[in-house]
Residue, then its C-alpha position, 0 to 999 in steps of 0.5 A: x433178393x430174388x434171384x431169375x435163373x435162365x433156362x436158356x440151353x447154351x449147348x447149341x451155341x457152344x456147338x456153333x462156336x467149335x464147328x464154325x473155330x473148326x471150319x475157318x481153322x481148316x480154310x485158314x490152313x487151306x488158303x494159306x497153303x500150308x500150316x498144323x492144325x489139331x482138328x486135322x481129320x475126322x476120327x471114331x473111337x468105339x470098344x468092340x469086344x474087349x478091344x479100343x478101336x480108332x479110325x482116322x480118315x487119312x485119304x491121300x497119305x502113304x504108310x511113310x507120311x504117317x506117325x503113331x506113337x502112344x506116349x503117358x497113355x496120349x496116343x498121337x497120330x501125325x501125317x504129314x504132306x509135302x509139296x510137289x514144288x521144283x526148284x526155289x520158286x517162290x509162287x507156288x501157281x509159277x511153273x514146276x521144273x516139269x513145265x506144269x502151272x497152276x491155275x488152282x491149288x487147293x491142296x495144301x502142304x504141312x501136317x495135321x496132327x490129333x491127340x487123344x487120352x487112351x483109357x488107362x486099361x489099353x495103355x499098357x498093350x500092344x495095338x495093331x495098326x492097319x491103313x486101307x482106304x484112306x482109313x487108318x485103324x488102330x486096335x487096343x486089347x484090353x490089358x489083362x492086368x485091368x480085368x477083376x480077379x478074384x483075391x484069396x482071403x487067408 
């Protein structure tokens, strides 16, 4: 019996798939106004010199909306947004106690939370956190445990 392989790279329609799951996952949240989702923000994880460097695009959040911890060597980074609503309204286009009504609302309530493995050699150090910009920055030396040492032969 003989047997055709497809050369067909499906790659480009995995990548499709992740993008458009991403997209309506965001415009699902959105429209719903509120709600988690893990693919929350945008990140960059580079090494420079010896160090682990995350950036996560977090424009509009405030030092207190955001929360960092590194647990079993998974770092997690959560903010979240809570609603400008007054009072018990039920509607959020109705009026606020301020008197203000929407006609549009496009920002949306709840958390974004993104999770990510460190490598094992920045786990054990103490990284340095930094928000400007809406950037939120975080560094990771290197452990010095996770560098080569020579072992005296006796």
């Amino acid at each position: 019996m003989i047997t055709r392989r497809s050369s067909f790279n499906l790659a480009p329609v995995r990548d499709f798939i992740e993008a458009f799951n991403r997209d309506v996952g965001s415009a699902v949240a959105t429209a719903l106004g509120s709600g988690d989702t893990e693919m929350g923000f945008p990140m960059d994880i580079s090494e420079v010199s010896g160090e682990l460097v995350v950036r996560a695009n977090l424009p509009g959040f405030s030092r207190q909306d955001i929360n960092v911890h590194l647990q079993n060597g998974v770092l997690t980074i959560e903010a979240r947004r809570a609603e400008e609503r007054g009072g018990d309204e039920p509607d959020p286009l109705q009026r606020l106690e301020s008197g203000e009504r929407y006609y549009r609302r496009e920002r949306w309530e709840g958390s974004v939370v993104r999770r990510l493995e460190l490598p094992t050699r920045f786990v054990d150090t103490e990284p340095k956190a930094e928000l400007r910009d809406g950037v939120l920055t975080l560094r990771f030396p290197e452990s010095p445990s996770s560098k080569p040492r020579q072992i005296a032969i006796g």
